[in-house]
C-alpha positions as CSV (number, residue, x, y, z in Angstrom):
1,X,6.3,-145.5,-32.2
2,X,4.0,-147.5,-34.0
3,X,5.3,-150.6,-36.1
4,X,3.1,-149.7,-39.7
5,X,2.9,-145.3,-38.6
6,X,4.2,-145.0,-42.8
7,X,6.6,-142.8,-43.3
8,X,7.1,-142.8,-46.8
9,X,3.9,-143.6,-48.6
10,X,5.3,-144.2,-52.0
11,X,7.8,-147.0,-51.2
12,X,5.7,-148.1,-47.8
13,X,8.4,-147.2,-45.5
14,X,7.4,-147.0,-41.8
15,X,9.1,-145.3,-39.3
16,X,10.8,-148.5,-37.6
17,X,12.4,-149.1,-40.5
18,X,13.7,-145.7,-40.3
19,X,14.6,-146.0,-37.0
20,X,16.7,-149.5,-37.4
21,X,18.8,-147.7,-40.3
22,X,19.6,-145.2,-38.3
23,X,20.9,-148.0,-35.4
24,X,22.5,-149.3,-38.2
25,X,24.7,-146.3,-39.2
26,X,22.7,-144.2,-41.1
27,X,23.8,-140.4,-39.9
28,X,22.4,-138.6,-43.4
29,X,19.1,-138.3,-45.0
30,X,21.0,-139.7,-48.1
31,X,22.1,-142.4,-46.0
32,X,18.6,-143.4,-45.3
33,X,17.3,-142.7,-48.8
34,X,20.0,-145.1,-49.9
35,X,19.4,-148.1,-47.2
36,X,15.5,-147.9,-47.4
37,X,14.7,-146.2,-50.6
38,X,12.5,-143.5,-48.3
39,X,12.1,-140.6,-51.2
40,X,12.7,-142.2,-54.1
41,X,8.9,-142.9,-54.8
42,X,6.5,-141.0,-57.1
43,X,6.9,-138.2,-54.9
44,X,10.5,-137.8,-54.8
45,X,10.1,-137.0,-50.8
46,X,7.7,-134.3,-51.2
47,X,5.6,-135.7,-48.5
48,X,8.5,-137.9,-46.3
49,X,11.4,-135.8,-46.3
50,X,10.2,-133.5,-43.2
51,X,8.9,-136.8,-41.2
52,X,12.1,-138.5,-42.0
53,X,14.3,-135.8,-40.9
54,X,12.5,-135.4,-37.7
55,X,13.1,-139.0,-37.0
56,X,16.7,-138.6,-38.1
57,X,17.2,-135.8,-36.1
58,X,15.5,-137.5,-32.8
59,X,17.4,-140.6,-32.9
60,X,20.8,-139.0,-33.5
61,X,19.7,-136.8,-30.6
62,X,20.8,-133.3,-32.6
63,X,18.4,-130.3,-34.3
64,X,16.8,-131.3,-37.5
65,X,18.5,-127.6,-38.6
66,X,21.6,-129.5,-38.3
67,X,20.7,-132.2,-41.2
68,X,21.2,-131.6,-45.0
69,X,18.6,-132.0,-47.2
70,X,19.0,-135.1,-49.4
71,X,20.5,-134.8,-53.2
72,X,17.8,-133.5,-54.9
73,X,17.0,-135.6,-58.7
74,X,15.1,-134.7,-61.6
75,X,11.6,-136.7,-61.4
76,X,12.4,-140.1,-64.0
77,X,9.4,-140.3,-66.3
78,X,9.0,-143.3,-68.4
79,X,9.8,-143.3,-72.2
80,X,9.0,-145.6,-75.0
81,X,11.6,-148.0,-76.5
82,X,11.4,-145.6,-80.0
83,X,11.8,-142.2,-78.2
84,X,15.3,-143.9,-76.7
85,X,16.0,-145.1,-80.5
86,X,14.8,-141.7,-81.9
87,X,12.1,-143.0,-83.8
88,X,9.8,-140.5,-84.8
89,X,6.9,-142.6,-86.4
């Protein structure tokens, strides 16, 4: 395991860190989405979430099969202040 082998590209999470939140009681893909912010990028985990699960799955020592998918979130685009304030000028 390499220290900088990036996991998650978009939010520059490397696989260590996957691993430590894992030692430290991570036990669900959400878990680690929450404690790392692995798949909340760009991508939404598009490119992480099968590379994260793996590692998941290793270090808990059960089939990646066995792990549910994390809560899937509309993609957040960015909006102007006057599109919030309905401001069509």
């Amino acid at each position: 395991m390499a220290e900088h082998t990036f996991v998650c590209r978009c939010e520059e999470i490397d696989e260590v860190t996957l691993v430590n939140a894992v030692a430290a009681g991570a036990r669900t893909i959400n878990d680690l989405k929450r404690s790392t912010r692995m798949g909340m990028g760009p991508c939404q985990g598009i490119y992480c979430l099968h590379a994260a699960t793996a590692i998941l799955a290793r270090e808990r020592g059960i089939d990646p099969d066995d792990i549910t998918p994390m809560t899937s979130r509309p993609p957040v685009r960015s909006i102007t202040l006057g599109e919030l304030a309905g401001d069509e000028s």
